[in-house]
TILOKOL-794549 format. One record per atom (N, C-alpha, C): x, z, y; atom name; residue number from 1. Coordinates in steps of 0.05 Angstrom, whole numbers, plus 5000, padded with zeros to 4 digits. Layout:
N
+------+------+------+------+-----+
|   px |   pz |   py | atom |   n |
+------+------+------+------+-----+
|    X |    Z |    Y |   CA | NUM |
...
+------+------+------+------+-----+
This chain:
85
+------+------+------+------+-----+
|   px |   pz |   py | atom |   n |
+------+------+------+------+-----+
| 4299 | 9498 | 7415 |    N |   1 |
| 4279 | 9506 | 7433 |   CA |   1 |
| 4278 | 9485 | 7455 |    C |   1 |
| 4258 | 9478 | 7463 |    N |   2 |
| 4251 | 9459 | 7483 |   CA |   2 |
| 4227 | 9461 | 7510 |    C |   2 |
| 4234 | 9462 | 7522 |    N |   3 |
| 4211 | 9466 | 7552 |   CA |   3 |
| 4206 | 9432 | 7562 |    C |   3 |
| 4186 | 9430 | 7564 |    N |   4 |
| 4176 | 9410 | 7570 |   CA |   4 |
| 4156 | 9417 | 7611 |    C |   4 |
| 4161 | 9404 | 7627 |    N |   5 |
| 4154 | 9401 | 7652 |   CA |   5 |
| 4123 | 9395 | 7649 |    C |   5 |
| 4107 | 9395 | 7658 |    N |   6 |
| 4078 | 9385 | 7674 |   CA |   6 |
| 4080 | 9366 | 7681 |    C |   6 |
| 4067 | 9342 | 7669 |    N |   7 |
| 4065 | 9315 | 7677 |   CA |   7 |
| 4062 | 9315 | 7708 |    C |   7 |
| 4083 | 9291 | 7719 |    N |   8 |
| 4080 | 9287 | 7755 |   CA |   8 |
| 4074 | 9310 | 7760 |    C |   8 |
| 4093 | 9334 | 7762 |    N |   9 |
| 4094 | 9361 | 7775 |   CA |   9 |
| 4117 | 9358 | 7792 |    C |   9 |
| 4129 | 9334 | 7780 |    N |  10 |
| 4152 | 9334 | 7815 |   CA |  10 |
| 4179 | 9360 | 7804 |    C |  10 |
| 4170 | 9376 | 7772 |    N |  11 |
| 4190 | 9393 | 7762 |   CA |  11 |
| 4218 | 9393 | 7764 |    C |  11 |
| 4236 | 9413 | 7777 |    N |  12 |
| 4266 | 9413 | 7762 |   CA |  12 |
| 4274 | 9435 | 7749 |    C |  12 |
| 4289 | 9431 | 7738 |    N |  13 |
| 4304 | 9465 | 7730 |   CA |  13 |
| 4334 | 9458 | 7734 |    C |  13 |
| 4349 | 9479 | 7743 |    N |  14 |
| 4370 | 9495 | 7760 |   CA |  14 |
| 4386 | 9503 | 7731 |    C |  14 |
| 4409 | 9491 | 7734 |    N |  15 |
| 4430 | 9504 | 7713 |   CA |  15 |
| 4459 | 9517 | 7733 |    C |  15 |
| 4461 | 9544 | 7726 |    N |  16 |
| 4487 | 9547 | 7748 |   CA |  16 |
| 4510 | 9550 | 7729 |    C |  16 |
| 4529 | 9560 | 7741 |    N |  17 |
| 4556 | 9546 | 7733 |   CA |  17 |
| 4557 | 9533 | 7712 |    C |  17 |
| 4551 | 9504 | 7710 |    N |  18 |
| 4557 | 9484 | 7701 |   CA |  18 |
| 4591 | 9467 | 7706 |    C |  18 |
| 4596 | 9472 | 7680 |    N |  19 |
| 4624 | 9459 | 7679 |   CA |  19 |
| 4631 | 9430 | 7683 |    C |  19 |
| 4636 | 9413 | 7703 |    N |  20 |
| 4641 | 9387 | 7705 |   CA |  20 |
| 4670 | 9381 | 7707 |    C |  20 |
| 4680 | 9355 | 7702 |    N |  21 |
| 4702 | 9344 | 7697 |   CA |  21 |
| 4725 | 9359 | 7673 |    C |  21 |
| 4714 | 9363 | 7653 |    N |  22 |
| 4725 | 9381 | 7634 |   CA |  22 |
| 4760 | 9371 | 7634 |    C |  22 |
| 4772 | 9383 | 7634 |    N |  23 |
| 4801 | 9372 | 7631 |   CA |  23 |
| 4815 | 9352 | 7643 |    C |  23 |
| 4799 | 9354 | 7669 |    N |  24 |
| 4812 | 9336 | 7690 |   CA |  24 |
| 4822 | 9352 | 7713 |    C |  24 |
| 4840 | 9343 | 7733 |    N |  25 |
| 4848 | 9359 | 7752 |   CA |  25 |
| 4820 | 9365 | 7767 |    C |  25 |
| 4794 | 9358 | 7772 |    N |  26 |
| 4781 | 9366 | 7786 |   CA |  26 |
| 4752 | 9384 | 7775 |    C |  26 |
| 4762 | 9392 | 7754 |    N |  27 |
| 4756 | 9413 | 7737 |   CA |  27 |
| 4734 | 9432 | 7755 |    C |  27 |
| 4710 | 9441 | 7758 |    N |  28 |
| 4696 | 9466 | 7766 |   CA |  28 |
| 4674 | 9464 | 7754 |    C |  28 |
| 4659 | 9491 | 7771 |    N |  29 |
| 4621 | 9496 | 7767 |   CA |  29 |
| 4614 | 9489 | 7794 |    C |  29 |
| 4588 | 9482 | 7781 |    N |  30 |
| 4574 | 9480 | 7800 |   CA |  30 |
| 4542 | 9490 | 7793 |    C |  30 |
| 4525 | 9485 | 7808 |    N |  31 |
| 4494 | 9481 | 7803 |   CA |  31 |
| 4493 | 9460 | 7805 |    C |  31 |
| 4474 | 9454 | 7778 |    N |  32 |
| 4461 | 9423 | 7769 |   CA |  32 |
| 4426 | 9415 | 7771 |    C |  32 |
| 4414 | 9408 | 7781 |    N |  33 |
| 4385 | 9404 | 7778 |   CA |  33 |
| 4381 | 9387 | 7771 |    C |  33 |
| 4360 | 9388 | 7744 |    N |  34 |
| 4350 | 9368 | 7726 |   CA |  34 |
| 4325 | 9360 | 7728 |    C |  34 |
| 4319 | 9341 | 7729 |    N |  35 |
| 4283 | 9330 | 7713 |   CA |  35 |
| 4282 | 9327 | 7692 |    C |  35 |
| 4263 | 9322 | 7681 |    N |  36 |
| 4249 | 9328 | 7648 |   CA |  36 |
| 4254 | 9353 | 7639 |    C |  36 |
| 4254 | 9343 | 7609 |    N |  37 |
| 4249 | 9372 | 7590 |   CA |  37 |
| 4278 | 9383 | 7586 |    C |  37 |
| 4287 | 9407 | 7578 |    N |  38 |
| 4307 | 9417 | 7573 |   CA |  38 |
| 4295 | 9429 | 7551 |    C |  38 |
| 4333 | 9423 | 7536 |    N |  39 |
| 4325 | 9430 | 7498 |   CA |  39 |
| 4347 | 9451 | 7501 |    C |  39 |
| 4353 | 9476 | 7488 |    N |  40 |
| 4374 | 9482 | 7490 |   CA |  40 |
| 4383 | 9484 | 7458 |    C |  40 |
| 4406 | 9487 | 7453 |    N |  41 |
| 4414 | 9486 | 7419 |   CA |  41 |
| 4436 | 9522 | 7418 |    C |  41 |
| 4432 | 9536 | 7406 |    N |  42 |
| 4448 | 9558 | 7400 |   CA |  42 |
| 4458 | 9558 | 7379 |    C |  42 |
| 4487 | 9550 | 7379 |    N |  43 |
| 4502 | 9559 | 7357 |   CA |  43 |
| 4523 | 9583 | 7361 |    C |  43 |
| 4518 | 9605 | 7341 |    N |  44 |
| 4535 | 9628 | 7351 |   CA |  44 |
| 4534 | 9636 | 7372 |    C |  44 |
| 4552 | 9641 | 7389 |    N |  45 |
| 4551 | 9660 | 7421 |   CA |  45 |
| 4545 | 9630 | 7447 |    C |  45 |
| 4541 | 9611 | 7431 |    N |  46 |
| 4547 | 9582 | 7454 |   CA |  46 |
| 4518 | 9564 | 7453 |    C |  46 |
| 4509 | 9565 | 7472 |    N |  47 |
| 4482 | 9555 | 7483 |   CA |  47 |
| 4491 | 9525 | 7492 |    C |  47 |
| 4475 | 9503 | 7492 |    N |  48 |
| 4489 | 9479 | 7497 |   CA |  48 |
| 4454 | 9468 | 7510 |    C |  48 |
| 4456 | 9465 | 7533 |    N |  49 |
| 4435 | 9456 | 7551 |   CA |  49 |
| 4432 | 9426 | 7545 |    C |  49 |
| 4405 | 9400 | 7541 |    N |  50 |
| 4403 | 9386 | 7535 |   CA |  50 |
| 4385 | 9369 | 7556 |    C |  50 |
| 4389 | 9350 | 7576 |    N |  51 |
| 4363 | 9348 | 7588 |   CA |  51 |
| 4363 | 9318 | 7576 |    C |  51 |
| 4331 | 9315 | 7570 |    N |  52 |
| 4315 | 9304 | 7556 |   CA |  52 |
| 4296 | 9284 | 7573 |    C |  52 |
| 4309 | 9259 | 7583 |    N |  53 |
| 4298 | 9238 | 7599 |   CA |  53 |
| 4293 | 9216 | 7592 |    C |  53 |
| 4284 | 9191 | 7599 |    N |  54 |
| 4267 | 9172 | 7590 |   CA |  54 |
| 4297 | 9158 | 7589 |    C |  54 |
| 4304 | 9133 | 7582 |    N |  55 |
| 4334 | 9102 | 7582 |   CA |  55 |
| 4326 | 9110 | 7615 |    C |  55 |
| 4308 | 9097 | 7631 |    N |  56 |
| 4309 | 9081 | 7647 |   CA |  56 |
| 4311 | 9105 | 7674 |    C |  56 |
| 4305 | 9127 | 7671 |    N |  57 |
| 4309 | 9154 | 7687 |   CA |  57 |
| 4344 | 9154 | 7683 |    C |  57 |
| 4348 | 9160 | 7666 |    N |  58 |
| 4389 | 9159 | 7658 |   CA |  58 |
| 4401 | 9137 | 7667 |    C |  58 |
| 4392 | 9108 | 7665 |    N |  59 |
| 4405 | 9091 | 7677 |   CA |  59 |
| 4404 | 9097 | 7712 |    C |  59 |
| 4390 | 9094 | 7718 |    N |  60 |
| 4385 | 9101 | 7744 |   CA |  60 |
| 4397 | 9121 | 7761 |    C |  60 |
| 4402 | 9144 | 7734 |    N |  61 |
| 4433 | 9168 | 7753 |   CA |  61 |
| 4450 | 9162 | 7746 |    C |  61 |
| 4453 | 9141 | 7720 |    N |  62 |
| 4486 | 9132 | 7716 |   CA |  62 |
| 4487 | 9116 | 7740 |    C |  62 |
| 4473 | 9093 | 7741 |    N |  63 |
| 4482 | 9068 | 7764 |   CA |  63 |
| 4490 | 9084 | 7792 |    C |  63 |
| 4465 | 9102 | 7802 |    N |  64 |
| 4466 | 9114 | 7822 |   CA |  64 |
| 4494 | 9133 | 7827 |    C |  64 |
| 4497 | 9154 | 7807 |    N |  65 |
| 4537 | 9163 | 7813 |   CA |  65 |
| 4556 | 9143 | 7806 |    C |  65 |
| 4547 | 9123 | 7806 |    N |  66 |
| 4575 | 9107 | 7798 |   CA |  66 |
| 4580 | 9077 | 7830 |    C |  66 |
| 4556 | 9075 | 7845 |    N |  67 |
| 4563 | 9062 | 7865 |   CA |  67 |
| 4552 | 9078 | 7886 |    C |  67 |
| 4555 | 9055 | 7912 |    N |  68 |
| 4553 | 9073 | 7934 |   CA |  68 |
| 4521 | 9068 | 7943 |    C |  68 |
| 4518 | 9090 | 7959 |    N |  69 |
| 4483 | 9093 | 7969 |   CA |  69 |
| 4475 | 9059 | 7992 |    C |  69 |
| 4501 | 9052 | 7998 |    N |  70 |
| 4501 | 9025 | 8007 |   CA |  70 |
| 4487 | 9005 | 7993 |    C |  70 |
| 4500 | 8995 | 7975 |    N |  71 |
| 4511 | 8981 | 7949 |   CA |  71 |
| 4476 | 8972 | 7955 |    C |  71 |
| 4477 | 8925 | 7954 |    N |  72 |
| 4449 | 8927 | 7956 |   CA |  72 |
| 4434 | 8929 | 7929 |    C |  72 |
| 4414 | 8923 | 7932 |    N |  73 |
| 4393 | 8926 | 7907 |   CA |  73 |
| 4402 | 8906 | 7884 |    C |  73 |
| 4411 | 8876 | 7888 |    N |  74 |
| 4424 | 8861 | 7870 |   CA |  74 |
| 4446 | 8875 | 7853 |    C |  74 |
| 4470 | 8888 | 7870 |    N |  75 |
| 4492 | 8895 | 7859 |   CA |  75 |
| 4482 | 8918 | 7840 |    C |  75 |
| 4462 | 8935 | 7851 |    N |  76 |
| 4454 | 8952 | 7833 |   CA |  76 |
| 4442 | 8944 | 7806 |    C |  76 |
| 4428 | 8926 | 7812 |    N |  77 |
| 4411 | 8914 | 7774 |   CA |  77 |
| 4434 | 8903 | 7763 |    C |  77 |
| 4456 | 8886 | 7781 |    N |  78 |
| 4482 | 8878 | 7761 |   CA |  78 |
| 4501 | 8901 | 7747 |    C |  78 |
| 4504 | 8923 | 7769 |    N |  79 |
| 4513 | 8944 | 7755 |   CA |  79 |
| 4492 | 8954 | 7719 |    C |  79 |
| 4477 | 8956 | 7728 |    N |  80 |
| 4458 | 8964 | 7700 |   CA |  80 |
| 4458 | 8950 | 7674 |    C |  80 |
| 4469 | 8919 | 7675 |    N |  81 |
| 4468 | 8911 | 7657 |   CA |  81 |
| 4480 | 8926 | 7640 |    C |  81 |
| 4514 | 8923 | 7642 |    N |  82 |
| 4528 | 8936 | 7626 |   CA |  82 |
| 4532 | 8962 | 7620 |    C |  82 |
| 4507 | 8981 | 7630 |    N |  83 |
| 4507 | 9012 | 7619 |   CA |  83 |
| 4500 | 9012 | 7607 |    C |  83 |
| 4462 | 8984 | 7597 |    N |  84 |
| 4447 | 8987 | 7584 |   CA |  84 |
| 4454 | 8972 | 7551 |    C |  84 |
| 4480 | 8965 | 7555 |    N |  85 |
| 4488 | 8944 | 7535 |   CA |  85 |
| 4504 | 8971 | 7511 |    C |  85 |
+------+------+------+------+-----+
């Protein structure tokens, strides 16, 4: 099953307790808000949420959690190389 957003609607959808850092000491839930489409997949009793974004939307929240809101614009496109590789 898949939901798809309204083109340029500015859409998110809200996932709550979402499990982050699986098996690390900093282990919790939280709330997650997504853009794009969300797919979900059901197997048996276990729902597995999928959000469904363009390379260059994903690069852009990888680069972005991985340096600082500082960090200038150069260091940022050098960061990207090697996510996109």
């Amino acid at each position: 099953m898949i939901f798809y957003p309204q083109p340029n609607a500015g859409i998110f959808f809200e996932l709550k307790d979402v499990t982050i850092g699986i098996n690390f000491h900093w282990e919790r839930k939280e709330v997650q808000r997504f853009q794009g489409a969300l797919k979900i997949i059901v197997e048996g009793e276990t729902l597995t949420a999928i959000n469904v974004i363009s390379i260059e939307d994903y690069l852009t929240s990888v680069i972005s959690s991985e340096m600082s809101a500082t960090a200038s614009l150069e260091l940022k496109r050098m960061q990207s190389f090697p996510e996109a590789g």
